[in-house]
N, C-alpha and C positions, 0 to 999 in steps of 0.2 A: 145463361151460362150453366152449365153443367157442375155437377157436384163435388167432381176429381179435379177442377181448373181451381176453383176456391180452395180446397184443401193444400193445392201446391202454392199457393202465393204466400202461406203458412209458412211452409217448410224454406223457402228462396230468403224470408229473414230472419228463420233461426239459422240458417248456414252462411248468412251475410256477420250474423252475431259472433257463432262459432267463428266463423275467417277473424275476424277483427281479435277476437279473445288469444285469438293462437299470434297475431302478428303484433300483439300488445307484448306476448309472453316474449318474444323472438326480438323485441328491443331493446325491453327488461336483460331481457341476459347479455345484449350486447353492450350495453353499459354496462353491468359488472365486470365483464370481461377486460372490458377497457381500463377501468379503475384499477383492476387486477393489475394488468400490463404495468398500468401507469408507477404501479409500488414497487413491483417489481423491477422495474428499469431507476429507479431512484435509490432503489437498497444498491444496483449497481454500482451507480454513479459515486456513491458515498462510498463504498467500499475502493474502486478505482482510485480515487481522491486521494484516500487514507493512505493506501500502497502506495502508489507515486510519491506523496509527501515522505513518508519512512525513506523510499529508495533516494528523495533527493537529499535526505540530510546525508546519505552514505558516499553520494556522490562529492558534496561538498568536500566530507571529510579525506577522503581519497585523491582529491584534487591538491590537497598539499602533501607533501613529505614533511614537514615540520610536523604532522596532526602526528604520524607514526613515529619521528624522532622525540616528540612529546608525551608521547606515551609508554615508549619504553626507557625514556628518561625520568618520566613522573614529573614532568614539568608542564609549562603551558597552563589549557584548562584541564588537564587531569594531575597538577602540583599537590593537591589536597586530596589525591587517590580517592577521587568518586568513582563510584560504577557505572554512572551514565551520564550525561550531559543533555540538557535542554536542548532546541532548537536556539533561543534567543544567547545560548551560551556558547555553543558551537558555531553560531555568527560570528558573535563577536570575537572569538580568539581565531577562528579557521575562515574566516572570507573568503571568498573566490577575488581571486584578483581582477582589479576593475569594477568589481560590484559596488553599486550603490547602495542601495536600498535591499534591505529581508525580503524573502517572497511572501506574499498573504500566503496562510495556510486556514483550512477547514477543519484541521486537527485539531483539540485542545489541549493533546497530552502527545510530545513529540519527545520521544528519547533516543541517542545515541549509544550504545552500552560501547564501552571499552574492551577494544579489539583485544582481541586472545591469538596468541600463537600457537595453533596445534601443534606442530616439529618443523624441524631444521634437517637439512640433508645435505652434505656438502656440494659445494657447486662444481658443474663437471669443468675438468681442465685444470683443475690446482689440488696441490697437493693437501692431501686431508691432516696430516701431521702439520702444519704452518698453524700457529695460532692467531694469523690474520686471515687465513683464506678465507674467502668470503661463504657466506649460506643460502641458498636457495630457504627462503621461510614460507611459511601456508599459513594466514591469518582468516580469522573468521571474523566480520561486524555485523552486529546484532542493530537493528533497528524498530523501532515500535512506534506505531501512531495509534490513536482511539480518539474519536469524535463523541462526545456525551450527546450530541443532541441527536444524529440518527441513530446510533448505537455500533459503529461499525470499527473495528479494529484490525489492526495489523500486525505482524510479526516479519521482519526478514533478515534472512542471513544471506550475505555476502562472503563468496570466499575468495583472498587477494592471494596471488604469487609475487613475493617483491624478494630482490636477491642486496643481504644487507653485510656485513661484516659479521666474523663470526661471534658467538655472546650475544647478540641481540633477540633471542628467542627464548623469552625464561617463561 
């Protein structure tokens, strides 16, 4: 055998080495990537969660008019003029009718803040001089969730149009 045939069976496993070093690196990274992915779609999930839960205690509250006649009355569970109400407190006075059961939440910290009345404008069709005519109101509800264990929080504002009597807008 000649001298240049030995020299290359040399070089066919250092380039067999190199291949392997490069396709070592190439699934190395693709596991990082993945794990990446993986955190990344779980900070979602947790985040998702959190909103949803905020937006469903807003819906609850919303689902009755007694929650809005209670709160401009200062009765109900806002009689002792809190600023916000638990989830497990907003159950209990506002249920959805037919409900059974609380829904599980992932949240640990579920607050309803006490709707605010930005203004009142009189409602079209009745006379703005009548001390009954009714109001067109614009209410805003604040709701907040935060889960301690992945760190994810929320904030959301709801803005309602409900047309109530007029004085109900302070």
């Amino acid at each position: 055998m000649s001298r240049g045939l030995r020299a290359q069976r040399g070089m066919t496993l250092l380039i067999a080495l190199i291949m392997l070093i490069v396709m070592t690196m190439f699934v190395v990274s693709m596991v990082k990537i993945g794990n990446t992915n993986t955190t990344i779609v779980s900070n979602m999930r947790a985040q998702k969660s959190v909103d949803t839960e905020a937006q469903q205690q807003i819906e609850i509250a919303i689902n009755r008019y007694q929650f809005f006649s209670d709160v401009i009355g200062g009765a109900g569970g806002w009689a002792s003029a809190p600023t916000y109400l638990t989830a497990a407190q907003l159950w209990a006075t506002y249920a959805p009718p037919g409900a059974s059961t609380e829904t599980a939440t992932q949240s640990n910290d579920l607050r309803l803040y006490r709707p605010q009345c930005n203004y009142a404008a009189p409602a079209s069709g009745y006379s703005a001089l009548s001390g009954v005519a009714p109001q067109d109101t614009y209410w805003d509800i604040e709701a907040t969730a935060s889960d301690s264990t992945t760190g994810a929080s929320t904030e959301i504002h709801q803005g309602i149009w409900m047309r109530l009597p007029a004085g109900n807008c302070n």
